[in-house]
Backbone bond lengths (Angstrom), bond angles and torsions (degrees), N, CA, C in turn:
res aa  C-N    CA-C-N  psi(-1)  N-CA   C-N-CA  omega(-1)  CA-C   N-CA-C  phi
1 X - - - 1.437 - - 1.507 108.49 -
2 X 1.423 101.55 158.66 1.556 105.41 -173.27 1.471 117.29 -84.01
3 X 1.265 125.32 -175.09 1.397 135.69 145.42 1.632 126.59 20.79
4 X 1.100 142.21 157.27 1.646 134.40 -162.70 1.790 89.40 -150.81
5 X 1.442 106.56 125.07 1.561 96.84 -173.32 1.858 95.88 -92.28
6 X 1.263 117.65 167.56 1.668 121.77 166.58 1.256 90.83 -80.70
7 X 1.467 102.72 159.20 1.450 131.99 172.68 1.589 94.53 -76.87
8 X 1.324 105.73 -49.73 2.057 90.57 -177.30 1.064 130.75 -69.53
9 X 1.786 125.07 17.01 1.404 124.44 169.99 1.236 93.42 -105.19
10 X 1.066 151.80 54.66 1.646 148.69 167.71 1.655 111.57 177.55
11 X 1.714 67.64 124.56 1.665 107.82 178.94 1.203 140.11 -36.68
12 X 1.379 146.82 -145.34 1.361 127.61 164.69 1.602 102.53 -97.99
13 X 1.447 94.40 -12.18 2.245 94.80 -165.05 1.457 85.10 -96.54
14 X 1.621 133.28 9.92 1.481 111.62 -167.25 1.212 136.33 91.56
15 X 1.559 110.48 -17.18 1.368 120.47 -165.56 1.790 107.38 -104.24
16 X 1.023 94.44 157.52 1.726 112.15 -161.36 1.752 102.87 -67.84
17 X 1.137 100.34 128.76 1.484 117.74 -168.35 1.445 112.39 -104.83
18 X 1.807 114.25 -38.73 1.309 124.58 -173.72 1.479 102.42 -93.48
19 X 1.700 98.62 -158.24 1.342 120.16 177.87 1.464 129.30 -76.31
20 X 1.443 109.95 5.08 1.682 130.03 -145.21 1.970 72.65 -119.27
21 X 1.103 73.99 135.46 2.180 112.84 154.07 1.262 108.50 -134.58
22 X 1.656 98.62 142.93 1.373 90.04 -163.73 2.006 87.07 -138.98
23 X 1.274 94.17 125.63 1.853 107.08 -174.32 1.823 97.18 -99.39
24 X 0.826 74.65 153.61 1.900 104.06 173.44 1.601 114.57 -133.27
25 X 1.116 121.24 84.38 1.572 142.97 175.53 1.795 108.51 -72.36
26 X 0.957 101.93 130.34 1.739 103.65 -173.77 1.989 98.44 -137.90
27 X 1.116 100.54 107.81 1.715 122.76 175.35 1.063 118.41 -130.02
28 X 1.325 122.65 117.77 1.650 113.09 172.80 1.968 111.76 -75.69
29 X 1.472 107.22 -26.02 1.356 97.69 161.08 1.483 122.43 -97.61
30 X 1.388 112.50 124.73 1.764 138.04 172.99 1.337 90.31 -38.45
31 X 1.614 143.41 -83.37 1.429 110.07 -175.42 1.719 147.68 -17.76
32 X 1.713 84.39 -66.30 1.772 90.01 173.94 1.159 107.82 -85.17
33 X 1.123 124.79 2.45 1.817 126.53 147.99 1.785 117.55 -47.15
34 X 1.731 94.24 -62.69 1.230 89.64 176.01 1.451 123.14 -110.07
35 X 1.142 121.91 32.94 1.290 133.01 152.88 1.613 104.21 -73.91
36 X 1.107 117.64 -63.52 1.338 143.34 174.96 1.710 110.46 -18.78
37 X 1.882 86.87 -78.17 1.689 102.20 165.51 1.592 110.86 -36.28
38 X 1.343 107.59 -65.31 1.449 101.32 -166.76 1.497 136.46 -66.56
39 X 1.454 107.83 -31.16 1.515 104.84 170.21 1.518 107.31 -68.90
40 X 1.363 128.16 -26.27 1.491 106.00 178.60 1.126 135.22 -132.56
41 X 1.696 105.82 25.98 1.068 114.01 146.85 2.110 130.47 -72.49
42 X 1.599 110.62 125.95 1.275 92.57 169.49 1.674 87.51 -147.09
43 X 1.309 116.16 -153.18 1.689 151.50 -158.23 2.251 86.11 -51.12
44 X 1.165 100.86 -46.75 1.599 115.85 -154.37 1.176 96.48 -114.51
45 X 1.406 151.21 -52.34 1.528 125.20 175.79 1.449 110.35 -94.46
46 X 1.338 132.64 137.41 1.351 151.01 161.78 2.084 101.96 -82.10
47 X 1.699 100.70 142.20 1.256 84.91 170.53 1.598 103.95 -136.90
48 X 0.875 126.47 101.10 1.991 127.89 160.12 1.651 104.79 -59.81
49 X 1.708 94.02 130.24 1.541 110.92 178.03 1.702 99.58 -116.04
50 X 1.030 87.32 133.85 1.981 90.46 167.88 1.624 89.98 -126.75
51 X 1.616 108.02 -173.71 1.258 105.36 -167.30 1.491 98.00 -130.24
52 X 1.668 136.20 -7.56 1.291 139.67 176.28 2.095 120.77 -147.63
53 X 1.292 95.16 134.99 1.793 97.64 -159.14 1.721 86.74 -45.30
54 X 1.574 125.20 -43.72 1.283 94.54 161.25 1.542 134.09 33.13
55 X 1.833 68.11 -108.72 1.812 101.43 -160.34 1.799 89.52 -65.37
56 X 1.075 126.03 -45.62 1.220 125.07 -163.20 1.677 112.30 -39.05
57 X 1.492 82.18 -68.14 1.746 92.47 -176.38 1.836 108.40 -50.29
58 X 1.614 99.46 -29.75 1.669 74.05 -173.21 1.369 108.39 -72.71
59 X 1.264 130.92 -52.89 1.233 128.42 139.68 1.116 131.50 34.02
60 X 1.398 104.27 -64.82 1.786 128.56 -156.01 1.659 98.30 -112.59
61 X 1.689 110.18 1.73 1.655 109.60 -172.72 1.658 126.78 72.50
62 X 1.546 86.54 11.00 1.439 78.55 -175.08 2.231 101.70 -116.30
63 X 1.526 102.00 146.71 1.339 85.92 157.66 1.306 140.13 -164.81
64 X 1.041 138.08 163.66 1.319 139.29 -131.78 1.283 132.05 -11.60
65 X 1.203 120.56 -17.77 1.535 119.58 179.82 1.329 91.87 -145.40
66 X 1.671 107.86 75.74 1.457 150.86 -171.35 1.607 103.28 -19.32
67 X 1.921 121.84 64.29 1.228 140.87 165.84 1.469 95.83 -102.53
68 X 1.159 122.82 137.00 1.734 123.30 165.06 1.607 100.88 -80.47
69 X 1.173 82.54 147.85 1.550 110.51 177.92 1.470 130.00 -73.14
70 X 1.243 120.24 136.69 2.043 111.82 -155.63 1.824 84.99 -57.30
71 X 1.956 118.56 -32.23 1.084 101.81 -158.58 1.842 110.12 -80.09
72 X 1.605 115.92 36.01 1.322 103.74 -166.25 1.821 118.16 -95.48
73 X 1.469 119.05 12.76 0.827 107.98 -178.58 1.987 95.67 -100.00
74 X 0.904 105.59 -1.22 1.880 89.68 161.60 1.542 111.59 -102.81
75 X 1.283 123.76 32.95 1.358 102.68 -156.36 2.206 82.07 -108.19
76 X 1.334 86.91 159.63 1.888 108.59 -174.39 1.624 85.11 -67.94
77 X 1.782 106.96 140.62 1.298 143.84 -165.12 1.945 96.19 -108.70
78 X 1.584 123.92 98.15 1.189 110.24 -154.34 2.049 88.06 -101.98
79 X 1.327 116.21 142.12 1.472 116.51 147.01 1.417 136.17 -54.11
80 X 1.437 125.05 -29.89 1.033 143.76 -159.41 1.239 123.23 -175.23
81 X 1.421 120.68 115.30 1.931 123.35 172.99 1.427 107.16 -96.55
82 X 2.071 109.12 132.21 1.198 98.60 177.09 1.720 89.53 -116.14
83 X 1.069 119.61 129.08 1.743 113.82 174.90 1.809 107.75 -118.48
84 X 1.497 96.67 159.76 1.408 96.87 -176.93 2.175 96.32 -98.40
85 X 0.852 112.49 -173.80 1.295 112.42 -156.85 1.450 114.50 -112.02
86 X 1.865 102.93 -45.64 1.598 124.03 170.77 1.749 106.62 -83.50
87 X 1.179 118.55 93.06 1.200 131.02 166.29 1.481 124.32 -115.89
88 X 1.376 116.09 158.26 1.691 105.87 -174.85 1.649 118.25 -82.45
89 X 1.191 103.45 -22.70 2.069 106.86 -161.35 1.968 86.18 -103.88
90 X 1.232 109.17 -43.90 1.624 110.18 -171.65 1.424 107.11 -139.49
91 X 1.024 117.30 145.23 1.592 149.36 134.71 1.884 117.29 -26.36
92 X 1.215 108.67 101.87 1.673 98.24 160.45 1.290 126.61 -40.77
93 X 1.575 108.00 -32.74 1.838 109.50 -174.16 1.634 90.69 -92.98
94 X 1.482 132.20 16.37 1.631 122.79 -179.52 1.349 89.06 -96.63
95 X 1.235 104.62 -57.09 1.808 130.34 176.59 1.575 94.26 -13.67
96 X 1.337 96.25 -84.58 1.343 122.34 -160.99 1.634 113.62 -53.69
97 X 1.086 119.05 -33.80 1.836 138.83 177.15 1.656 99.63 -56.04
98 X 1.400 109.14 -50.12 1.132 125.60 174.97 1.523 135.38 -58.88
99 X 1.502 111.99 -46.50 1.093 118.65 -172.84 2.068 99.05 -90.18
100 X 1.229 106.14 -28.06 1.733 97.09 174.59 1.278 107.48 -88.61
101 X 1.589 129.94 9.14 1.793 126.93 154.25 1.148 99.49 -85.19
102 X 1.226 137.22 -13.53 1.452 101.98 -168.85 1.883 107.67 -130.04
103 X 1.409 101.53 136.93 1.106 102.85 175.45 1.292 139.65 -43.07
104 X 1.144 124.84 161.77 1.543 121.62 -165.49 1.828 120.31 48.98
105 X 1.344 97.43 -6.45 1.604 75.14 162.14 1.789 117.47 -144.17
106 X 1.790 92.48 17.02 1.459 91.07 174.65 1.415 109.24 -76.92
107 X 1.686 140.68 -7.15 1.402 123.99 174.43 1.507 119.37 -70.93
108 X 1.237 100.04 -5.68 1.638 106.62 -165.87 1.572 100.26 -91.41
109 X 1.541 96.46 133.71 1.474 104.41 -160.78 1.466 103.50 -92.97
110 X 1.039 117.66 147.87 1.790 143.25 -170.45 1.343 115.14 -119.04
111 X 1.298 92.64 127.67 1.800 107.66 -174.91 1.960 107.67 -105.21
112 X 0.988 140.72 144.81 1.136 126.49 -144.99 1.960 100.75 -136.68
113 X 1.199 146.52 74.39 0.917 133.40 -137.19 1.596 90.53 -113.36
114 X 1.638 114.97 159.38 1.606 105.66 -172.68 1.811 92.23 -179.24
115 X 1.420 108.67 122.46 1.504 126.85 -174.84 1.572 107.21 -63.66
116 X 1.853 117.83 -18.74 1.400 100.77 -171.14 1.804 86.19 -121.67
117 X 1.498 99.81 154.13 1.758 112.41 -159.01 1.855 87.02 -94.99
118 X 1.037 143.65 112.12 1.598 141.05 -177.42 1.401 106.64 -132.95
119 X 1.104 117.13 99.56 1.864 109.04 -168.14 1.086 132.55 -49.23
120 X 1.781 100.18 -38.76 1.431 129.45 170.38 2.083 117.74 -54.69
121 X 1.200 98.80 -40.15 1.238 106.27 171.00 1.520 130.80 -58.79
122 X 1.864 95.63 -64.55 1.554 110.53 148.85 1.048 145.96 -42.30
123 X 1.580 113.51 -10.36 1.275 131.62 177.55 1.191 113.09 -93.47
124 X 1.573 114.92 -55.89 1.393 133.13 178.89 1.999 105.39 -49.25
125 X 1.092 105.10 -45.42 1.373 106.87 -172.73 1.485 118.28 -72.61
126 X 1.632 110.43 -28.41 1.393 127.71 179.20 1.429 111.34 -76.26
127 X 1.376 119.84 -23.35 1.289 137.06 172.25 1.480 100.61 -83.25
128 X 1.560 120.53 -46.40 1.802 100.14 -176.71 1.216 127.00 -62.62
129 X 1.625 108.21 -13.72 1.327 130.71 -169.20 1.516 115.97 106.50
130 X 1.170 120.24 63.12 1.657 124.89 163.45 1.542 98.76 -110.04
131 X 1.657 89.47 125.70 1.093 91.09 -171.35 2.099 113.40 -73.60
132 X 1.281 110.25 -6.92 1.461 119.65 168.40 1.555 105.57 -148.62
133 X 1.486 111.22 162.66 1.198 121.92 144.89 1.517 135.25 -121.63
134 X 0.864 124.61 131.95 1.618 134.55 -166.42 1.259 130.18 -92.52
135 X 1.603 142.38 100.71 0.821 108.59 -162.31 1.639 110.11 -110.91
136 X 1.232 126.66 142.98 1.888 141.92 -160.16 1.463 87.46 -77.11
137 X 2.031 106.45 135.44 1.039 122.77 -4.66 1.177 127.15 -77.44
138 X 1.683 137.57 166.05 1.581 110.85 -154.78 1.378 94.84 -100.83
139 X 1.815 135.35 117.49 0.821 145.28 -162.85 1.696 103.02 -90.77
140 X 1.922 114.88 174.08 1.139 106.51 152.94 1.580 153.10 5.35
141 X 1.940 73.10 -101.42 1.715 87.09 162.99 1.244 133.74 -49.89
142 X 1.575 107.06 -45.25 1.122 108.55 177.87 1.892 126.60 -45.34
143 X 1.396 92.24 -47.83 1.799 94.16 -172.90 1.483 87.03 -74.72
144 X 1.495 154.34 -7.50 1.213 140.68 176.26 1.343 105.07 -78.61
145 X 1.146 136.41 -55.33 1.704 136.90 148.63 1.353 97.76 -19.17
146 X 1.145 122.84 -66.51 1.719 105.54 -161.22 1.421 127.45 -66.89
147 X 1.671 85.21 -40.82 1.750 97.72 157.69 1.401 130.05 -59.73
148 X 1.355 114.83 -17.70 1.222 119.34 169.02 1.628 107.63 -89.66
149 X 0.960 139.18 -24.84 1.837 150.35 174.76 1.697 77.50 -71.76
150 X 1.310 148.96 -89.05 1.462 146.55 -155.78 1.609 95.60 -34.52
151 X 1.550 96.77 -90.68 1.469 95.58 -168.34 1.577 142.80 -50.92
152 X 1.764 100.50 -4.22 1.152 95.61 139.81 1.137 166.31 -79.07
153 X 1.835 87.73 -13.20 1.940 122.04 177.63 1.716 84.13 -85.62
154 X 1.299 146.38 -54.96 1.338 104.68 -179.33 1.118 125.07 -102.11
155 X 1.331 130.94 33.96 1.479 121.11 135.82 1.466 114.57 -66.72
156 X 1.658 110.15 -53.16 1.612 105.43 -178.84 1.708 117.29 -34.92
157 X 1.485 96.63 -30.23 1.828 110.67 -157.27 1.691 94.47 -89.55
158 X 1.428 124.84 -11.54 1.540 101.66 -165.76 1.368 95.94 -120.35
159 X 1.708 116.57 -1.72 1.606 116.49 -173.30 1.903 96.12 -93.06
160 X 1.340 101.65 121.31 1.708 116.95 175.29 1.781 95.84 -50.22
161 X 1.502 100.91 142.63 1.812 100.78 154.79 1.268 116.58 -78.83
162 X 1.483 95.55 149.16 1.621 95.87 -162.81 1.479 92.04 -122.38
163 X 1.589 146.60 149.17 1.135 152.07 167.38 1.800 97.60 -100.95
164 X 1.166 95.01 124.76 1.633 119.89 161.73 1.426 120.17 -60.12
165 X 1.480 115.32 123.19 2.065 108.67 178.88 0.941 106.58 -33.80
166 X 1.650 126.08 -53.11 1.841 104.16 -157.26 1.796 109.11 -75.47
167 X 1.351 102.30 -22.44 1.617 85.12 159.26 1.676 119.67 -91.27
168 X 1.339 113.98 -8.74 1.883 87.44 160.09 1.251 116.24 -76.31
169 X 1.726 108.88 -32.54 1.587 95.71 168.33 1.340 138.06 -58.99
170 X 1.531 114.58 -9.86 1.260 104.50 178.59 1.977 106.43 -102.82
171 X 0.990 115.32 -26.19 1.249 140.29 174.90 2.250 91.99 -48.46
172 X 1.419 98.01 -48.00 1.412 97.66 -164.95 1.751 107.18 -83.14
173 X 1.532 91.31 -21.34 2.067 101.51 168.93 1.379 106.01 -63.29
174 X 1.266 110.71 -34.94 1.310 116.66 175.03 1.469 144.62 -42.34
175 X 1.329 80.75 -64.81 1.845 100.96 163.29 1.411 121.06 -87.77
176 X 1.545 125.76 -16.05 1.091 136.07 153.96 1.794 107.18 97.89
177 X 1.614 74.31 57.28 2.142 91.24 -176.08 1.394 102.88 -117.89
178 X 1.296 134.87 145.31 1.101 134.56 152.45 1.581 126.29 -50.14
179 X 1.774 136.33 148.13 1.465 101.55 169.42 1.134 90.92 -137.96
180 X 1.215 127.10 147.87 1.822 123.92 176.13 1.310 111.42 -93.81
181 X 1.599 91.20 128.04 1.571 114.48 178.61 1.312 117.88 -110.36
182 X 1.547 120.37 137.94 1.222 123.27 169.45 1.540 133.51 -69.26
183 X 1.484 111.45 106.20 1.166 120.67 -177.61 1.435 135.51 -23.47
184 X 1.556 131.34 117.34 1.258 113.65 -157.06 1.670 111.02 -65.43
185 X 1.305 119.31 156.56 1.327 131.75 142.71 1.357 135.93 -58.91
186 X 1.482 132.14 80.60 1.036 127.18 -171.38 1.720 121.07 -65.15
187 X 1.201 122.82 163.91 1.444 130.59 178.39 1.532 109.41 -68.98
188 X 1.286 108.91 124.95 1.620 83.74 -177.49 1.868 73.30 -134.84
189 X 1.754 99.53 138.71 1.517 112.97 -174.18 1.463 92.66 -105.77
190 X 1.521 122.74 147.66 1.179 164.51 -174.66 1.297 123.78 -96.19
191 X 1.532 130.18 96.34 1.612 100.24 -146.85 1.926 96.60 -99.69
C-alpha cells in the first residue's frame, strides 16, 4: 500500500486542508497498479494502490452492504478515486453506485478507467457520476486530465471561503449592524 496522510492536513469534515492530494487507485492488475502510482504520484499528491474494491471499501470504512464500519473514524480521508472497471468480485460502475450512496464519500470524485472503449458503459458511469472515463493504455493526455481533475481539488482546498456583500449584508440585518455599501453606479447614456 501506498503513502500515509498526517492527521494535520485534514479538517474537521476530513477534507484536505494542505498541499497533499491524496488518490486511491484500485487495479486488480499490479502493473496498471503501478503504472498508475507512478505517473501521479509527486511532492503534492500521495497515491495508495490496493488491488480489489474489496480492500478499497474497507479502506474507505465502508462495507459490503454499504454500512460504515465502527472502525471508520481512523480510516485514510482520500481526494480522489481512480478505479479500473473490469474487476473479478465488483464492477467499477458497482464501485461507483456505491461510493455516491453513501455519505461522506459521494463528493469525492471518481475516475473510471477500462481497457475496452463501450459507449454504453461510459455513459452509464458518466451519468452515475464519474467524474472521467479513461480509456487503457493510460496515455499522456490522459494522466493530464487527471492532473487537471487534482489541481483543481487543490485549488478548491487552498482558496479561503469568501462570503459575498449581499450575504454580509444580510448576515449584518441580522444581528442588527449597519454595513457600508458602495453606492450604485448609475447608467449614464452618451448621446
Amino acid at each position: 500500500m501506498g503513502g500515509k496522510v498526517s492527521e494535520d492536513l485534514l479538517d474537521k469534515s476530513g477534507a484536505f486542508t494542505g498541499p497533499e492530494t491524496h488518490v486511491l487507485a484500485i487495479d486488480d492488475c499490479v502493473i496498471d497498479r503501478k503504472i498508475i502510482e507512478r505517473l501521479l504520484r509527486t511532492d503534492t499528491v500521495k497515491v495508495t494502490t490496493v488491488d480489489s474494491p474489496t480492500r478499497a471499501l474497507e479502506i474507505l470504512g465502508l462495507s459490503q452492504d454499504q454500512t460504515m464500519t465502527p472502525a471508520c473514524k481512523n480510516v485514510l480521508k482520500f481526494s480522489m478515486i481512480i478505479t479500473d472497471y473490469c474487476m473479478p468480485e465488483m464492477t467499477g460502475y458497482d464501485l461507483l453506485k456505491k461510493l455516491k450512496a453513501t455519505k461522506g464519500l459521494k463528493e469525492i470524485p471518481v475516475v473510471i478507467m477500462s481497457s475496452e472503449n463501450v459507449p454504453q458503459r461510459i455513459q452509464r458511469c458518466l451519468e452515475e457520476g464519474a467524474k472521467d472515463f479513461i480509456i487503457k493504455p493510460v496515455q499522456r493526455e490522459d494522466v493530464k486530465r487527471i492532473r487537471r481533475h487534482i489541481t483543481q481539488l487543490q485549488s478548491m482546498h487552498a482558496q479561503p471561503t469568501t462570503v459575498s456583500m449581499k450575504r454580509k449584508a444580510s448576515l449584518a440585518n441580522l444581528a442588527g449592524e449597519a454595513i457600508e455599501r458602495r453606492p450604485r453606479i448609475s447608467v449614464v447614456k452618451v448621446p
